[in-house]
N, C-alpha and C positions, 0 to 999 in steps of 0.2 A: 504493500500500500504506500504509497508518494501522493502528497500535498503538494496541490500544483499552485504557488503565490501568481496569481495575476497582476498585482499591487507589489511595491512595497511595504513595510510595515508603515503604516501613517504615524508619526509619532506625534503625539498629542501637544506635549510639551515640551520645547526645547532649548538650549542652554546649558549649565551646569548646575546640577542637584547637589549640592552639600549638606543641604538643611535637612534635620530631620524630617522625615515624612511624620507628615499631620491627618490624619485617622477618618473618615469619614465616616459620622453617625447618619445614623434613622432620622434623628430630629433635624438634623440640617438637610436632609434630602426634603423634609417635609414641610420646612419653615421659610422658605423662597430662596435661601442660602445661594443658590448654583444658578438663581433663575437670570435668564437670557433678558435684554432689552428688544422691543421691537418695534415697529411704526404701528400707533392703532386707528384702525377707522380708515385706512388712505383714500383719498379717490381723487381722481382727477377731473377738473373744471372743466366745463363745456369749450374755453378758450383756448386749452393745448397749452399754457404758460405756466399754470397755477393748479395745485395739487392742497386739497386739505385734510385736513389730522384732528382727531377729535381728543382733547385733553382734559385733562381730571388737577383741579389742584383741592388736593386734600386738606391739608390743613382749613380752606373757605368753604368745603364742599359745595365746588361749584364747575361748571362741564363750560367747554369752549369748545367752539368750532375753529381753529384757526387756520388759513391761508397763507402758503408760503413759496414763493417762486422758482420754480425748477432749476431752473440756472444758476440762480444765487445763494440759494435754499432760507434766504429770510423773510421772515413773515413779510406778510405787506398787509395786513388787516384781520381781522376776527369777523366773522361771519354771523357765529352765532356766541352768545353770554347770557348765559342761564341766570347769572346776577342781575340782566338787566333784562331780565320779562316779569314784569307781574305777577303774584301769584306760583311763580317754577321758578323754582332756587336750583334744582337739578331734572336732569335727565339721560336715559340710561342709555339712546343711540338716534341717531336720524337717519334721513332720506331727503333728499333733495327734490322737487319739480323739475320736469324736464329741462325749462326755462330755468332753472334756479333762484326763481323769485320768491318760492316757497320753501317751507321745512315740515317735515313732519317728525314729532318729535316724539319717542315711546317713553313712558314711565310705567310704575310701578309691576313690572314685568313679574311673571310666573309662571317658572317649568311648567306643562303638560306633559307632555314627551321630549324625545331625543331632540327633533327640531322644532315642537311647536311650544308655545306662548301666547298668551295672552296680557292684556295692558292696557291702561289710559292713554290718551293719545291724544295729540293739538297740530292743530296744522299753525305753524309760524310766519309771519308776512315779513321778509327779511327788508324788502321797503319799505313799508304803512307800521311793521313794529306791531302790527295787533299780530294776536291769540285767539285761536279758536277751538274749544274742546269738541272732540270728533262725537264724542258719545259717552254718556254718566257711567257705561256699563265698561266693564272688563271686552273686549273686544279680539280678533283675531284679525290680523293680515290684513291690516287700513293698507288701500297702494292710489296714491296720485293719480288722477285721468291724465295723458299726456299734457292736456290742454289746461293743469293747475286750475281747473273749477268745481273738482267734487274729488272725492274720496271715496272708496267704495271696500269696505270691511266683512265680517264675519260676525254675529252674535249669535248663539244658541243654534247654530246649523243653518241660520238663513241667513243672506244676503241682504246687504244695505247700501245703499248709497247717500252717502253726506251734501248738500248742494252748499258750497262756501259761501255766495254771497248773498244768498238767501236763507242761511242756517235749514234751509228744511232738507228733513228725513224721510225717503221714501225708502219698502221692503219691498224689495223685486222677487224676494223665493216667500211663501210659508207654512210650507212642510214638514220646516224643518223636524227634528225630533229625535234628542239623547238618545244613541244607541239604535236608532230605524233607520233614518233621514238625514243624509248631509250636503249641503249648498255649498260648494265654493272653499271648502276645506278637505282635506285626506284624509280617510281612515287609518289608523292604524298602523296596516302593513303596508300600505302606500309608502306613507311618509318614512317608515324605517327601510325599506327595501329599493324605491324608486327614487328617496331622498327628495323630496316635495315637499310641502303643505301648503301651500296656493296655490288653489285649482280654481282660478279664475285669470282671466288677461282682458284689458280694455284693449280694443281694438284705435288704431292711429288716429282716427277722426274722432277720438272720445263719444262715440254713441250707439255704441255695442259690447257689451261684456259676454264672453264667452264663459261659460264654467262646468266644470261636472258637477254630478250629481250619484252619491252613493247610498243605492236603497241595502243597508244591511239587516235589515232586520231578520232573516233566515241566518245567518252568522251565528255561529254558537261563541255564547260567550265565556270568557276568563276571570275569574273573580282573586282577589286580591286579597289578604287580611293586611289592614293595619293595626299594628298595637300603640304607635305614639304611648302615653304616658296617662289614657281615659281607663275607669273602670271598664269599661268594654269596648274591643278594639273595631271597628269599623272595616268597612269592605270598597273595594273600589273594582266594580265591573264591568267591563268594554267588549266591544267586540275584536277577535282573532280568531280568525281561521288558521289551523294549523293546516299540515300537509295532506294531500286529501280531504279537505272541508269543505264547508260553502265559503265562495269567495261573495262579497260586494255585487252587486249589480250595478255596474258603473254605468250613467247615460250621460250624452253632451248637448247640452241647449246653449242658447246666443238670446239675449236679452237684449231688446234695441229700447232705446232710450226716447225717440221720439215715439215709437206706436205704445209703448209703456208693454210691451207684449213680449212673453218667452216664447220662443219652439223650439220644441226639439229638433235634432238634428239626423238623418238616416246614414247611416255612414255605410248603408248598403250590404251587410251581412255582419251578423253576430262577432264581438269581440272581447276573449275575457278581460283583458287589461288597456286601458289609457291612460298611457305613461306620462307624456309630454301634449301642452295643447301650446300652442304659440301664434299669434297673428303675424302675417307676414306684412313685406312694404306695403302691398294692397290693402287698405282698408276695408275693403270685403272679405279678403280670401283670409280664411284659418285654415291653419296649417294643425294639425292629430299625427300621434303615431300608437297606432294600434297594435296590440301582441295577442296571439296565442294563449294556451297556457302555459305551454311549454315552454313560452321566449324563444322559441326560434324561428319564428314566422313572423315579421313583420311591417306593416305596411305605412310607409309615409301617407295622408291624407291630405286632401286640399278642399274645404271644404267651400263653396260661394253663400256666403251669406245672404246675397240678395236674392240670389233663387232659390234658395237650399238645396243643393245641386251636392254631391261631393265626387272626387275623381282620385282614383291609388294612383299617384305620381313614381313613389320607385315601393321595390318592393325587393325585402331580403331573408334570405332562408340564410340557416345555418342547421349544422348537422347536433351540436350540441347546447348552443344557446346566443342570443343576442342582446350585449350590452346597451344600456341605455344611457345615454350621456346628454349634457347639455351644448353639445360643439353647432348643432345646426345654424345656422347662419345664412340671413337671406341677404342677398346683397339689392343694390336699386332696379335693377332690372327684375327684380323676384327669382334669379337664378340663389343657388343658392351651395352654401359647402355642406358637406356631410364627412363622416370619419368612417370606418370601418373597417374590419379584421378579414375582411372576404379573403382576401391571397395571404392570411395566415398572419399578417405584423399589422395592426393599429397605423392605419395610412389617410390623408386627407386626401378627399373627390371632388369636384366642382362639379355640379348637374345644373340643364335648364330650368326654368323654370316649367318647363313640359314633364321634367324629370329625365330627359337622355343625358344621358354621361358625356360629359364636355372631355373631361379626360383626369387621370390619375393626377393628383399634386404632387405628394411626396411617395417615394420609393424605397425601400430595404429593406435589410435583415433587421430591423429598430423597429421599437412602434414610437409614434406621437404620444406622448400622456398629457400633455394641455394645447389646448386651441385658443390661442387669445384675441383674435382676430383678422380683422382683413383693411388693409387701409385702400379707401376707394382712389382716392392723387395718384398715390403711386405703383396701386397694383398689386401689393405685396401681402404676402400671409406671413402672420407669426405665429410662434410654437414651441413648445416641448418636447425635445425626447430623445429618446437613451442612446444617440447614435453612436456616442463615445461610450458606451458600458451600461450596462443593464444596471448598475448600480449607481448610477451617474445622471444627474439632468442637466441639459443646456441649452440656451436660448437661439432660437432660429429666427429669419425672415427665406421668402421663397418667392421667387415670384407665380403670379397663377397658371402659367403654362407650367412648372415645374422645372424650371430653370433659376439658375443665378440665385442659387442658394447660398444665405452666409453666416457663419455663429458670429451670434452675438455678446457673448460673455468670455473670459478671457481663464478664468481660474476653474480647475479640474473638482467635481464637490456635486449640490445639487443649488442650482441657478432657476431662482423663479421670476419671472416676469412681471410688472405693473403696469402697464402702460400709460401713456397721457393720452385726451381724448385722440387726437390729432395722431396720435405715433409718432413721434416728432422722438420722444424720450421714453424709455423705461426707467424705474427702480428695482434695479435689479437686488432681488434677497438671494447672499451666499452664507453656507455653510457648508464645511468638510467634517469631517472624522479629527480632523486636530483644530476646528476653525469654527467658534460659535459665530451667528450670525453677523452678517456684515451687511449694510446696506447703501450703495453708489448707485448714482445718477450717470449711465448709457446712454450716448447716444444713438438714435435707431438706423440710424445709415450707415454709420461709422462704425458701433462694434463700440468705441472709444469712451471711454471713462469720464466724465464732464465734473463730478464731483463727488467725496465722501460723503455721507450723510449722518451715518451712524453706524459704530462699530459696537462688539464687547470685548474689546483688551481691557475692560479694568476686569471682566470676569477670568479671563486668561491670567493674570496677576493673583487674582485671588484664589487662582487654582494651584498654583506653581508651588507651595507647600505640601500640595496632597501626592505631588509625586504619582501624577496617576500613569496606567499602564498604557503602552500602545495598545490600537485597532487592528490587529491583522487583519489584512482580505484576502481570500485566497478562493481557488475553488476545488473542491473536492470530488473526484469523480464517484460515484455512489449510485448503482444499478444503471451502470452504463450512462449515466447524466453529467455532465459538467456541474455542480451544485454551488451557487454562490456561500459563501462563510464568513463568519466575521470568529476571532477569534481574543478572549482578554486574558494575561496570563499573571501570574503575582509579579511584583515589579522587580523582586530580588528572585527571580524565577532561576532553578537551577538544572538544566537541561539532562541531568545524573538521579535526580530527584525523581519518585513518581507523587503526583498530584491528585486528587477529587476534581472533576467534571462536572458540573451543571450546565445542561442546555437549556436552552430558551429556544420558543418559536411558537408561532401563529399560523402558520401553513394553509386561511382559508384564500379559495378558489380566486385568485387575480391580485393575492398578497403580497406585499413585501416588506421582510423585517431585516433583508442587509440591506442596506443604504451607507453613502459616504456621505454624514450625517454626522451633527455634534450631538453631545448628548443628550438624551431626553432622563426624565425618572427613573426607569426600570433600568440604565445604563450605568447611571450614580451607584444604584443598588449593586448592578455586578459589579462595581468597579471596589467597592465596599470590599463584598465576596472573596474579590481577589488579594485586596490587602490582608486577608484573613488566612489566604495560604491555597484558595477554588481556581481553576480555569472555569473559564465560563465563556461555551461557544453557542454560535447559533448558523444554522445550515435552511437554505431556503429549498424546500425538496421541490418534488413535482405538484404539478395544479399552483402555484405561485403564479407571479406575475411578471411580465415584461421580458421574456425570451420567448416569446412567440406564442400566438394559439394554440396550435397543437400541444405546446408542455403546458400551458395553461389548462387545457381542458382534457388533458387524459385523463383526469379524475370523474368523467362524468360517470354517471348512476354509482358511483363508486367510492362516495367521499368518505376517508378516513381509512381506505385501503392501500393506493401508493404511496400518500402522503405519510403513513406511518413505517410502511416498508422502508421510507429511504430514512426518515429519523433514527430506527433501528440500528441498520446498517451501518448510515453515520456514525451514530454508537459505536460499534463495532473495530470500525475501520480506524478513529482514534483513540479508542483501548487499545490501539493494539502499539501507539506508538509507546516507546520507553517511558517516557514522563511524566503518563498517563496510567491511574489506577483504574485497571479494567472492572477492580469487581465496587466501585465506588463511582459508579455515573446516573447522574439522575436529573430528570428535567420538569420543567414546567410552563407552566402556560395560561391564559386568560382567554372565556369563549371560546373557540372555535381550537385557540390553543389551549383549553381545559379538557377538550373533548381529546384531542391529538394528546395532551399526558396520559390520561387515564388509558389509552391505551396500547399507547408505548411499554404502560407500566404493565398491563395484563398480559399482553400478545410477545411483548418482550421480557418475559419474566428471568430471563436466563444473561440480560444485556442489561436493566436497569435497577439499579438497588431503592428508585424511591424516585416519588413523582409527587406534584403540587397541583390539583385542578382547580381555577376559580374562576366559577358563573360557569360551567360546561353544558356544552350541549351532551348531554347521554343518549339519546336516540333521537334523529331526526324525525321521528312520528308525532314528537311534544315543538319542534320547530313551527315556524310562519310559513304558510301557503306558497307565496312570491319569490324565498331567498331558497328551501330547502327545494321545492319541485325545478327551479330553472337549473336545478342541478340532478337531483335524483330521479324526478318524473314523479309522479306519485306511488306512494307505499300500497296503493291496491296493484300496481302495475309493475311495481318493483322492490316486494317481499324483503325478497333475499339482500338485495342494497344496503335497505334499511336497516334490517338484523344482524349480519355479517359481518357490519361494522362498530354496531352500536356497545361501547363500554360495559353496557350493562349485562350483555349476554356473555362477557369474557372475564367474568366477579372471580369463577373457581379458581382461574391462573393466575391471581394476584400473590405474590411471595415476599417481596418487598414492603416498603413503610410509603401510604398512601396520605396525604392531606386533603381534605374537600371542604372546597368554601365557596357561602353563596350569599347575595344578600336576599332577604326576603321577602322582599318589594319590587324584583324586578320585574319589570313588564315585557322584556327584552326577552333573554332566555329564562326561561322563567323555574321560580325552584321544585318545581314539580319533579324538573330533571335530576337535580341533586336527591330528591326522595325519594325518588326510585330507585336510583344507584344505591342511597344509603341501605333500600329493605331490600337489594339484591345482596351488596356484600355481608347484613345481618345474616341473609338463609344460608347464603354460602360459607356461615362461619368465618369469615375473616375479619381481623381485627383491623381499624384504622383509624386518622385521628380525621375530625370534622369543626366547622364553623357557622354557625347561622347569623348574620348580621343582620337585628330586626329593622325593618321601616328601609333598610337602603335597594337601592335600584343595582342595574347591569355595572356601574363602576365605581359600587364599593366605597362610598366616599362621604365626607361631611363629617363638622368637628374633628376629631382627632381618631377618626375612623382605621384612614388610609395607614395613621402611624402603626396600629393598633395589629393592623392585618399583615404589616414585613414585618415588623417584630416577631407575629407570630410565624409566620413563612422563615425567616433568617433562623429562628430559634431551632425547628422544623430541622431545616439544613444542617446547622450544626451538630445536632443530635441524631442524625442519621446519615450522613454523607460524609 
């Protein structure tokens, strides 16, 4: 077995170390100690000059909008000052009018789910200096008419529109109804799986709103205990369809303004999912994309509002499933770009507006993983993606024929783009594996560096005591695969020595956990680990992301079969180097990587001495409809998938020291799954240790949660590895 280094070793920090090394605790991973500086709120101004940053001065509690010139990077004026509006001394984010004559401004925000919220809200008159409250009530997804004269929100499932200069309130839906009936919001596993929660769009001429509508009420529902701190704990029930359920019955109506009138819409044969709705340059034509259940059938729509007419402009099959992204892009002609994996790599297309293929953008063995746009002056598309290394992002322009391509960023790492409206400029965000984030003003023609903006060399300084360890990257070949790896060793590491092993990884289906990337939380953790005496690596197997379709999707109907094969193996292959204590390797993981420990630990009982599961999935049969079938198909149609991978069926081979932890509010994966597993390892007589965190959700967090839960995971480790 030979570890093939692709990389060098990245070294983190460099210079000379005399000082003693300074120890890294729990409390300081958890107390903001290590945390990165960043730009918050960015966006840039309608004028291509001027970019603005939303800021918090705490000691006043009070929020700024401020504007500050790209070229120069100095303010030139405050937009918005919370100090100076009536009645709002603060607030928690805005949005600007198209025109940027307006603000909308959110307050008193409150989780729902993963992306939704609800909140008080004001529309702001950045000229005239008035205020206007949208609505007394708690509200969902208030969004601007192009035309800055209404507001059109969410309450209790129906639909409203705000009229500004008239204060009046008109309800365009009211059907609405908790857990039946939903206007112009996502259910559920929409919004967790298709990453949405406004299902509505104004149409260009502000006099048409398009929106779905989700009849659930056949949906079986999920009930929840909360215990908070009442004599009796309360329940909280929604609708989820798990895999094989009833899904939603989603429908699309258009709401015209002047006839005060909904209709529905015929999109011409049945569809179980409506992913994306968007109007295009035409103020008539909305633009649908329609799926399957499977996800691998999918049709672009175009639908004529005026006639209610609709027409399949393209149309895409795939063999194992099709991504849903937000890259569409209609340009002024109503032609328009689209992405897609068809020839196997993540590539950009230009189609007519008829829908025929103008012709391929970009070409190779790379995929794209961001579209930022298209500038109409000069022609040019920009981009992401991994043409220098699967581990690696950099910034592209191209032109639309697919010519005269050129990187835009200069340093080897992951490079993400910001644009101004205009393209004129990027801000470009870098970070490496020895490099927290950096943040330089790009010019977009040139490639060339126009100014710093913000760096964190004071966090680089205040790291240089901890003596932390190099990133190795390397790749590992592991059942015939090239395997990206990252590897952390102790700093006074002694290649005579043999060590304890901890992996890490995540391995669901389009993932990636190597990256040349500074560090996040769980990185401080292993680096902790390693000053304690641990290697701690991690190997991205197959079903990952970003070497191509086909490795991305050999895991269909099959999840938790290769992907565990090659962690094993992994296993294996560095137990067997010298330095490495074969019979002391153990891994862990969160979700999708809880499901991936558990049964590393069972199926590999002869390879891992001890595993960590937290929030796992144990059988995809207790999964969401949307995330687990676009992979397995369904469990009436694929039995064996389901069970052949599932943790729970492989309790008897557990030999090793097991950890399981869940919180018990999650709405995500929910802990049904952790109870099942736990009354399977009971029958099977095995012992192992467990965690129930009450009231917390899918990440485990709030107050002094998080410290609560490495402490007990490190302790864990130590005592068994």
């Amino acid at each position: 077995m030979r570890i093939i280094y692709s990389f060098l070793a990245l070294l983190l920090l460099v210079g000379p170390t005399t000082f003693a090394q300074k120890e890294i605790t729990l409390e300081s991973i958890y107390d903001g100690t290590f945390r990165q500086e960043r730009l918050q709120s960015l966006r840039s101004l309608n004028n291509g000059d001027e970019y603005v940053v939303q800021n918090y001065d705490r000691a006043a509690n009070t929020m700024t909008v401020d504007v500050y010139s790209y070229k120069t990077g100095e303010k030139t004026r405050t937009l918005i000052n919370s100090a100076a509006i009536e009645g709002l001394q603060y607030f928690q984010g805005y949005e600007l009018s198209n025109n940027e004559t307006k603000a909308l401004l959110s307050t008193n925000n409150e989780q729902i789910f993963r992306r939704s919220s609800r909140g008080i809200y004001y529309v702001y008159d950045l000229n005239t200096k008035a205020i206007v409250k949208v609505s007394e009530n708690k509200i969902q997804e208030p969004t601007l008419s192009p035309d800055g004269t209404m507001v059109a929100y969410v309450f209790e499932n129906n639909i409203y529109i705000k009229h500004l200069e008239s204060g009046d309130t008109e309800q365009i839906t009211t059907d609405g109804e908790i857990n039946s009936i939903i206007n112009g919001v996502t259910d559920w596993v929409y919004e967790e799986e298709f990453a949405f929660v406004r299902a509505f769009d104004w149409n260009a001429d502000s006099n048409k709103i398009a929106f779905l509508q989700f009849d659930e009420s056949e949906v079986p529902e999920f009930s929840m205990d909360l215990f908070k701190k009442d004599l009796y704990p309360t329940q909280d029930v929604f609708k989820y369809p798990k895999a094989g359920e009833k899904n939603a019955d989603v429908s699309l109506h258009i709401f015209d303004l002047n006839t005060k009138q909904s209709m529905p819409v015929n999109l011409g044969k049945e569809y179980e999912y409506l992913p994306r709705l968007e109007w295009t340059k035409k103020a008539n034509i909305l633009s649908v994309q329609a799926l399957n259940r499977y996800q691998n059938d999918l049709d672009l729509i175009f639908v004529d509002a005026a006639a209610n007419t609709s027409k399949v402009v393209l149309n895409e099959k795939d063999e194992a499933y099709i991504d849903i992204t937000d890259n569409l892009t209609f340009l002024n002609d109503n032609s328009f770009i689209w992405t897609s994996e068809k020839d196997n790599w993540n590539h950009i297309y230009h189609y007519s507006k008829e829908g025929k293929l103008i012709n391929q953008v970009t070409k190779g063995k790379w995929d794209v993983t961001d579209y930022y746009g298209f500038d109409q002056r000069t022609g040019r598309i920009y981009f992401q993606s991994t043409e220098n290394g699967s581990i690696n992002r950099d910034v592209f322009s191209i032109k639309m024929n697919g010519k005269n391509k050129a990187q835009l960023n200069q340093k080897r790492g992951t490079n993400s783009a910001d644009f101004s409206s205009d393209f004129s400029y990027f801000i470009n965000s870098y970070t490496s594996a020895r490099t927290p984030y950096e943040f330089t003003l790009i010019d977009s023609k040139t490639g060339k560096k126009v100014r710093d903006i913000k760096d964190n060399k004071a966090l680089l300084e205040q790291l240089k005591p901890y003596n932390l360890s190099s990133k190795e990257f390397s790749t590992l070949n592991v059942n015939g695969n090239d395997l990206n790896m990252w590897m952390i060793k102790p700093q006074n590491f002694d290649p005579t020595k043999s060590y304890p092993l901890l992996m890490f990884q995540y391995s669901g289906p389009g993932s990636q956990s190597v990256t040349n990337s500074f560090y996040g939380t769980n990185d401080y953790w292993h680096q902790m680990l390693a000053q304690q005496g641990y290697i701690v690596a991690c190997v991205d197997g197959r079903g990952t992301g970003y070497k191509g379709a086909d490795f991305k999707k050999v895991t269909q109907k099959e999840l938790g079969k290769y992907e565990v094969e090659d962690q094993i193996q992994a296993a294996k292959q560095l137990g067997a180097e010298s330095y490495i204590d074969a019979e002391r390797i153990g891994i862990w993981g969160w979700s999708y990587g809880g499901f991936m420990s558990s049964n590393c630990l069972f199926k590999g009982n002869d390879t891992f001495a001890m595993a960590i599961a937290v929030a796992p999935v144990t059988s995809w049969r207790f999964y969401d409809s949307i995330y687990t079938e676009r992979y397995m198909t369904t469990p009436q149609e694929n039995a064996s998938g389901y069970d052949d991978n599932s943790p729970i069926n492989h309790v008897d081979k557990l030999k090793g020291d097991f950890l399981l932890v869940h919180g018990s509010a999650d709405d995500n994966v929910h802990v049904q799954n952790t109870m099942q597993m736990i009354e399977a390892l009971v029958q099977a007589n095995k012992q192992f240790d467990w965690a129930i965190y009450p009231d917390k959700n899918h990440g485990i967090y709030g107050g002094n949660t998080r410290l609560h839960l490495y402490t007990k995971m490190t302790n864990f480790i130590k005592e068994n590895l």
